[in-house]
VOPAGU-2260 file (C-alpha; in pm, 1 decimal, decimal comma):
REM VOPAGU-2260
SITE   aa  ch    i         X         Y         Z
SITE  UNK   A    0       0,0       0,0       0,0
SITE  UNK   A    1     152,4     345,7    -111,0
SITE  UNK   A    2     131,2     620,1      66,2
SITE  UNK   A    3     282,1    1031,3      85,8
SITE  UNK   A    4     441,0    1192,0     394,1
SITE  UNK   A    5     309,9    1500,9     296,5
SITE  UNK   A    6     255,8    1865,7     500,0
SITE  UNK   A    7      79,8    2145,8     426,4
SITE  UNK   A    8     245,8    2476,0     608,7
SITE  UNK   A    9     412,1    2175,5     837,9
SITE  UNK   A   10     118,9    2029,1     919,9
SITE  UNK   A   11     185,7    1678,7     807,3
SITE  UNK   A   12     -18,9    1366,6     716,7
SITE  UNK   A   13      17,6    1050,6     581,8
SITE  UNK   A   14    -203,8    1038,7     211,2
SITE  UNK   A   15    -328,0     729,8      55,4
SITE  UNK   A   16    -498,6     786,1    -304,9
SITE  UNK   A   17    -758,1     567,0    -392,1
SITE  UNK   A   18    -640,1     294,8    -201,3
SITE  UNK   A   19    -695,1     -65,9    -287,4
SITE  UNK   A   20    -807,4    -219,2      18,0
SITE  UNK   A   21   -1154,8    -363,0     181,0
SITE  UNK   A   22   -1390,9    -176,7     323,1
SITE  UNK   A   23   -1283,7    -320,0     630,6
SITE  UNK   A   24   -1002,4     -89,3     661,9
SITE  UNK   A   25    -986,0      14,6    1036,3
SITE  UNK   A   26    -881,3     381,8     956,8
SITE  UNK   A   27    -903,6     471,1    1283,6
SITE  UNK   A   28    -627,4     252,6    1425,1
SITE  UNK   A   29    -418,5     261,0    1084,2
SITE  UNK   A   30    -375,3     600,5    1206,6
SITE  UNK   A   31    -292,4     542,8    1539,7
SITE  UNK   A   32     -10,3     301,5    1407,7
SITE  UNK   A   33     103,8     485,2    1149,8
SITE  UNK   A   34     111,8     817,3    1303,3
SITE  UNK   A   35     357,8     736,9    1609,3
SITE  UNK   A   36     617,4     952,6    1560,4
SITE  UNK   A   37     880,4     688,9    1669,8
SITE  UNK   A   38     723,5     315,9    1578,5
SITE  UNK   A   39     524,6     437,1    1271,3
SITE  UNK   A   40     589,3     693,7     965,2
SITE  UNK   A   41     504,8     992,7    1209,1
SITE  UNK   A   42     203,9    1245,5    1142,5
SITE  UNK   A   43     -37,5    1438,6    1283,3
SITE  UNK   A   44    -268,2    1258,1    1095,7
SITE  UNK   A   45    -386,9    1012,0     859,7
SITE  UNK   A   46    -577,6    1115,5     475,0
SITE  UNK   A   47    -761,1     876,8     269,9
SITE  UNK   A   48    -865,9    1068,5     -65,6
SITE  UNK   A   49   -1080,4     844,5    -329,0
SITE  UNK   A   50   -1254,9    1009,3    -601,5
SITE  UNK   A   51   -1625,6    1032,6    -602,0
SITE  UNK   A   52   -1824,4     795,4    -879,9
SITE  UNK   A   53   -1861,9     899,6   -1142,4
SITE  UNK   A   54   -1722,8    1303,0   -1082,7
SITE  UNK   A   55   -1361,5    1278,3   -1140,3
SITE  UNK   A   56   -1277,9    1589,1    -990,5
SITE  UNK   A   57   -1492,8    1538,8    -650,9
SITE  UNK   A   58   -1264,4    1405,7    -391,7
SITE  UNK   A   59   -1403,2    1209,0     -84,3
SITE  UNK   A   60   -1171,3    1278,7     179,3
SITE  UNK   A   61   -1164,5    1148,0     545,2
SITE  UNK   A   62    -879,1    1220,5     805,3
SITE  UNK   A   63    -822,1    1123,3    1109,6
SITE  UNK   A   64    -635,2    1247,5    1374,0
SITE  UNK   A   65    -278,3    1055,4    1522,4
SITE  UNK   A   66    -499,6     940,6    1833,2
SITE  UNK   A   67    -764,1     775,6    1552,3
SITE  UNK   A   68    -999,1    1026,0    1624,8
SITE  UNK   A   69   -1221,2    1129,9    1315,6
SITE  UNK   A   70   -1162,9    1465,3    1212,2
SITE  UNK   A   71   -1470,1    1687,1    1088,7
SITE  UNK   A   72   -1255,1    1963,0     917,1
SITE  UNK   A   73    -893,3    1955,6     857,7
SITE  UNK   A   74    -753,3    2271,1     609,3
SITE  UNK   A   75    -482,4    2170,0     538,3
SITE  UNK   A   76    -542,5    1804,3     486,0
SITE  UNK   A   77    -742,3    1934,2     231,4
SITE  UNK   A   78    -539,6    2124,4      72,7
SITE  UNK   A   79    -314,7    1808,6      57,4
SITE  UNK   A   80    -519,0    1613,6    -142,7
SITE  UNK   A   81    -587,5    1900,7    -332,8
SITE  UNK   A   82    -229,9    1930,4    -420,9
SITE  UNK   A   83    -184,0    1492,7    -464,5
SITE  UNK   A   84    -519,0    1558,5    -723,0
SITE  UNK   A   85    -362,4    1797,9    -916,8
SITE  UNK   A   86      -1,5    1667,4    -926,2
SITE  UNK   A   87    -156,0    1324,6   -1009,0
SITE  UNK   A   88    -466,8    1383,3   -1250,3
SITE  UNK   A   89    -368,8    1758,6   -1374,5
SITE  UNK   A   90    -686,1    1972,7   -1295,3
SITE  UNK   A   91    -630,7    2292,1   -1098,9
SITE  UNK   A   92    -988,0    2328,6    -960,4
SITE  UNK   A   93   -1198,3    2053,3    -786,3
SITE  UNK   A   94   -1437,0    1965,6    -494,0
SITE  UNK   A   95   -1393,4    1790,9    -186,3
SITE  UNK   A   96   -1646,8    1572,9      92,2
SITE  UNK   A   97   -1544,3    1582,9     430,1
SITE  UNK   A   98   -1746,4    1473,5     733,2
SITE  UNK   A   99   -2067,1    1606,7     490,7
SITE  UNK   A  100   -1923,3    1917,1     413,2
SITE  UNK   A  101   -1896,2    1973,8      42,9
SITE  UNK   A  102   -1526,3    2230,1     -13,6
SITE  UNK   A  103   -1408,3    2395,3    -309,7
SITE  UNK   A  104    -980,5    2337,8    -385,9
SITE  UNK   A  105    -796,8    2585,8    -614,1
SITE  UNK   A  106    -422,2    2482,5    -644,5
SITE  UNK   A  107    -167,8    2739,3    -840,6
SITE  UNK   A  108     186,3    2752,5    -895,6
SITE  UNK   A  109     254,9    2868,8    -490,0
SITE  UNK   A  110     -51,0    2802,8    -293,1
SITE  UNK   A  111    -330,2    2588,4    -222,7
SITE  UNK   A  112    -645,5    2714,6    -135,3
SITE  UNK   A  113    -971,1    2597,7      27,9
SITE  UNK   A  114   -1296,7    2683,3     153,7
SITE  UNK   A  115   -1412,5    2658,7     525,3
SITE  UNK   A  116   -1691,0    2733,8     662,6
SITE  UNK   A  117   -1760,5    2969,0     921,2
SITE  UNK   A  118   -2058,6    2889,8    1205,8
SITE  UNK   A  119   -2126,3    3000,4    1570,0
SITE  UNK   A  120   -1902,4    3226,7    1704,5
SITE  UNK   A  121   -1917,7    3298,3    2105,2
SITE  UNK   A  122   -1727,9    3553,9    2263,0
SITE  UNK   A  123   -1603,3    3492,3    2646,3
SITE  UNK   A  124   -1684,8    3127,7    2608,9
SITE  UNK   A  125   -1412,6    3005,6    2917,7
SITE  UNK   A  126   -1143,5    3161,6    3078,1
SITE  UNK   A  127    -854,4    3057,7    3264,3
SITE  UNK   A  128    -499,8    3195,7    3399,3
SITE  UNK   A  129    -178,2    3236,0    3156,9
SITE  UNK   A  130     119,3    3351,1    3317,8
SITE  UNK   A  131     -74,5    3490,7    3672,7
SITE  UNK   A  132    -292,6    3672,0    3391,8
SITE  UNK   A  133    -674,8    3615,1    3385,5
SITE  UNK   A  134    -758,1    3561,8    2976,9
SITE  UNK   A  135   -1081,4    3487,2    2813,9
SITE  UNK   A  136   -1109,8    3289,4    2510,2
SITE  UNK   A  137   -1368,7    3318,1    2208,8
SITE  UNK   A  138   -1509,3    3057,7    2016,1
SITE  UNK   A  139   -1587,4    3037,7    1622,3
SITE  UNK   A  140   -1693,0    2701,0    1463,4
SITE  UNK   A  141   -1481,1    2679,5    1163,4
SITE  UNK   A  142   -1626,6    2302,3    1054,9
SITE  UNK   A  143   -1472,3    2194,2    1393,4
SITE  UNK   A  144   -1417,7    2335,7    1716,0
SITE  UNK   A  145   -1188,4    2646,3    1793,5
SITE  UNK   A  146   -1142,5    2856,9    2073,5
SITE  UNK   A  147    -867,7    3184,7    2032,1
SITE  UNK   A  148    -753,3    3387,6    2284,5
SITE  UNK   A  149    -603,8    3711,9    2181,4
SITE  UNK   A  150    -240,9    3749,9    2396,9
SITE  UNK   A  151      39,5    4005,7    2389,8
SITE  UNK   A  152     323,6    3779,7    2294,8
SITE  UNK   A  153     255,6    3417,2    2209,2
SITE  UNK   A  154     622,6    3290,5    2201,9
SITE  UNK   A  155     592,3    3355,2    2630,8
SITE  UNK   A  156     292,0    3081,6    2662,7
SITE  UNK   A  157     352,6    2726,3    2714,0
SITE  UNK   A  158     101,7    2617,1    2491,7
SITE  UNK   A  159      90,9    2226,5    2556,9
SITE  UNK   A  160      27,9    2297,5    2951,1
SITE  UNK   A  161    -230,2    2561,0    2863,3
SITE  UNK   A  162    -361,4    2444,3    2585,5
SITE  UNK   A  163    -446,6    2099,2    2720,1
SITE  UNK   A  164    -613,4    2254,4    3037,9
SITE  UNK   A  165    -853,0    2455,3    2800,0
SITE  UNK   A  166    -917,6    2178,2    2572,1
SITE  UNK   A  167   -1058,2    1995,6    2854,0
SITE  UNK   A  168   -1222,1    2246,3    3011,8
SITE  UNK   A  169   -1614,0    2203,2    3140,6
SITE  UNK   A  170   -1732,8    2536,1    2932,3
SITE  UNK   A  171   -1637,3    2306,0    2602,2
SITE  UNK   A  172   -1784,8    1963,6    2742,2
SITE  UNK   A  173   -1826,7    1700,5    2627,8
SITE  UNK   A  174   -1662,0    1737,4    2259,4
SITE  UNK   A  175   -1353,6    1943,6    2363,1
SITE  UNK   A  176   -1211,2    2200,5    2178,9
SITE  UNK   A  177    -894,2    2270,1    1960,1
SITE  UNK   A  178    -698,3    2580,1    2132,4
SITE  UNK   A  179    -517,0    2875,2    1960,1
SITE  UNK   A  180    -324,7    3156,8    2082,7
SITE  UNK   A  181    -314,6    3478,2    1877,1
SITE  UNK   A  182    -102,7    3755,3    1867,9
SITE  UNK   A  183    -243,0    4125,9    1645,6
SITE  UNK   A  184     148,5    4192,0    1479,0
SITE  UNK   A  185      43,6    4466,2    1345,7
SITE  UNK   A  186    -131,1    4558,0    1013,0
SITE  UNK   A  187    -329,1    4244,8     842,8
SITE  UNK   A  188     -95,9    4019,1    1028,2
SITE  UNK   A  189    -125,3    3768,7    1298,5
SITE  UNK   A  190      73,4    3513,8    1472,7
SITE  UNK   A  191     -85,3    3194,1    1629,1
SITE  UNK   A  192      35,9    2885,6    1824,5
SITE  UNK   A  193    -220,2    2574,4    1819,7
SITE  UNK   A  194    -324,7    2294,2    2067,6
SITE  UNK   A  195    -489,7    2040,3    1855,7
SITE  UNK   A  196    -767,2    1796,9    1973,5
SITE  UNK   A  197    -702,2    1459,3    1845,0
SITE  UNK   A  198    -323,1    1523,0    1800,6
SITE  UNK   A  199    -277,5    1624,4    2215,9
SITE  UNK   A  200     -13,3    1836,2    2100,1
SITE  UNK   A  201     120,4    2193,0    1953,2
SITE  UNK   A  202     126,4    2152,2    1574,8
SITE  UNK   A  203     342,7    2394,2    1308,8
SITE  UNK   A  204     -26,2    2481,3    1152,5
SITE  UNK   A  205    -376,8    2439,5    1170,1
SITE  UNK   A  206    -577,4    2574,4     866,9
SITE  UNK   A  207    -901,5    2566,5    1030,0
SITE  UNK   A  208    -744,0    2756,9    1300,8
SITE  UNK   A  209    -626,1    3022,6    1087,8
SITE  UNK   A  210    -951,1    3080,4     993,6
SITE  UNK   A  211   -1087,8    3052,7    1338,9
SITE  UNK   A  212    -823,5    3310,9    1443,3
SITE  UNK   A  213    -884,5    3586,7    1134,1
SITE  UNK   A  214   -1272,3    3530,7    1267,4
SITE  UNK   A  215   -1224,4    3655,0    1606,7
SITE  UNK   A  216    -932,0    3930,8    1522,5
SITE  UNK   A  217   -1185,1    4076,7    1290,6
SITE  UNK   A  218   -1460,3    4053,5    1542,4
SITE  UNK   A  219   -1188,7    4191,0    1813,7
SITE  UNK   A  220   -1136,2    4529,7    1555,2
SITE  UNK   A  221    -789,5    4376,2    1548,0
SITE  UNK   A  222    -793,3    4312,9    1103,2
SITE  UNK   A  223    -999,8    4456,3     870,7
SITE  UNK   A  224   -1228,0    4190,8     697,0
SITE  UNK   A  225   -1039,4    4159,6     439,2
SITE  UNK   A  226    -692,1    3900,8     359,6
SITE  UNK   A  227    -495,8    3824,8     644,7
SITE  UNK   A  228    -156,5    3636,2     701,5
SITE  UNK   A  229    -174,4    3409,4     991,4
SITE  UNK   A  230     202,9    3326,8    1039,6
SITE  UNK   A  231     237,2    3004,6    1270,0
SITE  UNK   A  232     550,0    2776,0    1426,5
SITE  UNK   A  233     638,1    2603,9    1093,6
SITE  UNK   A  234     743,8    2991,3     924,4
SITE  UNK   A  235     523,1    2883,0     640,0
SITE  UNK   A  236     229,4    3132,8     674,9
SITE  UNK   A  237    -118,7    3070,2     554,5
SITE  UNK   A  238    -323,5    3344,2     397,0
SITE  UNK   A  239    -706,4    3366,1     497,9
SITE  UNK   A  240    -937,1    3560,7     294,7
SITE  UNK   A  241   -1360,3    3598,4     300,7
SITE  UNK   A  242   -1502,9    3366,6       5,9
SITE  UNK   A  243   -1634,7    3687,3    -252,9
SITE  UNK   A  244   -1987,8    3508,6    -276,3
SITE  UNK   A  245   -2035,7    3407,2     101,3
SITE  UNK   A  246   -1822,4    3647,0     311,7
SITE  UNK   A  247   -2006,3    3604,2     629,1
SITE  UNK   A  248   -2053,4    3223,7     629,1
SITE  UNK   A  249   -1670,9    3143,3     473,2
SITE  UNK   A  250   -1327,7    3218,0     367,6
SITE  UNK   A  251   -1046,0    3090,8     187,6
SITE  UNK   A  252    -719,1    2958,0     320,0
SITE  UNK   A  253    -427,3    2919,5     154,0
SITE  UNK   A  254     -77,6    2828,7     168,8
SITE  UNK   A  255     172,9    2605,9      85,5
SITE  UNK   A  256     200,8    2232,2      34,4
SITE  UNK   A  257     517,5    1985,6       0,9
SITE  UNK   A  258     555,1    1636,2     -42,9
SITE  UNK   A  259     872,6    1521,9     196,0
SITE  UNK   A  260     842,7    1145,3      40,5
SITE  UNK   A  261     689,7     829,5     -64,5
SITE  UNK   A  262     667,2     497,3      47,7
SITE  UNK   A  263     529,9     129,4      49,9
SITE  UNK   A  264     377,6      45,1     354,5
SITE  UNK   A  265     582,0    -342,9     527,3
């Protein structure tokens, strides 16, 4: 079974194409095997893209996350299959499923780009102490659950110990929540460090957390609602923009996408 290590703005995942394999397949654990950073390829999660029947350029895609965890909206796994679409069938513009959610993929010569949906979005949803520091944190629904809080200097928060204390936290019972940590640099420019449900650990980049993080600087009067660079740990920003026919209920993210290798599966 072949698969790509693959990453979009460091965010990496395993990708199988159009597998060939029962319908058995336990995802779920697959990814918990295969995602171990020291027994398995490594990952913060797993990708299975097929293409639809009959619509060669829709692309079911399911991921889930290293701790097998299904994962209802993933950015930049999206834009990773995106990219393996293009590179492998040659069209520039497609669709993809995920978790029921129908997305629209543009890949260029720099950037891949998708759509994400934006839902409910809570201000003062929880708050808890960083660095003797009472600080609240909003929520926005970006296809899956994201809280940001809005701090002074990101670099000076230990984000696993934080972040996993608010990801737990009774005020986002019983789902959870993924956690970001957002600092205004200035300008149409943010910086962000992410907790990630599923993973239970910092990642480089989260694409729905970009978005999640543009959502609530805009609502904060922190960026005009316009394009935004959300730069992150991996120093591969992503680029978040409102979708021109929707600009309430989406956006756009884009960024980068590289394959690291290939390999057979033992």
């Amino acid at each position: 079974m072949r698969f790509r290590k693959i990453h979009g703005a460091g965010n990496d995942f395993i990708l199988f194409t159009n597998p060939v394999l029962g319908a058995a397949t336990d995802w779920a654990k697959e990814a918990e095997r295969l995602c171990a950073r020291r027994t398995g390829v490594g990952a913060d999660g797993l990708v299975v893209s097929r293409f639809a029947n009959g619509t060669p350029t829709v692309l079911e895609v399911d991921c889930f996350n290293a701790d097998g965890s299904t994962a209802t909206m993933c950015g930049n796994a999206l834009r990773c299959a995106a990219w393996a679409a293009q590179s492998d069938q040659g069209f520039r513009t497609m669709q993809l499923h995920m978790a029921g959610v129908m997305h629209v993929a543009s890949v260029d010569t720099d950037s891949v780009w998708v759509t994400a949906e934006v839902g409910t979005i809570q201000p003062r949803v929880l708050q808890t102490i960083i660095n003797g520091r009472p600080t609240w944190f909003d929520s926005a629904h970006t296809g899956t659950e994201h809280v940001v809080a809005i701090v002074e200097n990101v670099d000076a928060i230990h984000t696993e110990v934080v972040g996993r204390v608010v990801r737990h936290h009774k005020n986002v019972a019983p789902l959870g929540t993924n956690v970001n940590f957002v600092q205004h640099l200035g300008g149409q420019a943010l910086k962000i460090r992410t907790y990630e449900r599923g993973v239970e650990a910092e990642t480089l980049s989260c694409g729905s957390g970009a978005v999640a993080a543009v959502v609530i600087a805009t609502m904060r009067g922190l960026v005009a609602k316009r394009e935004v660079t959300v730069h992150n740990q991996a120093g591969e920003p992503l680029t978040v923009r409102p979708h021109d026919d929707r600009p309430n209920r989406a956006a756009w993210v884009g960024g980068p996408v590289t394959q690291t290798f290939e390999g057979v599966l033992a």
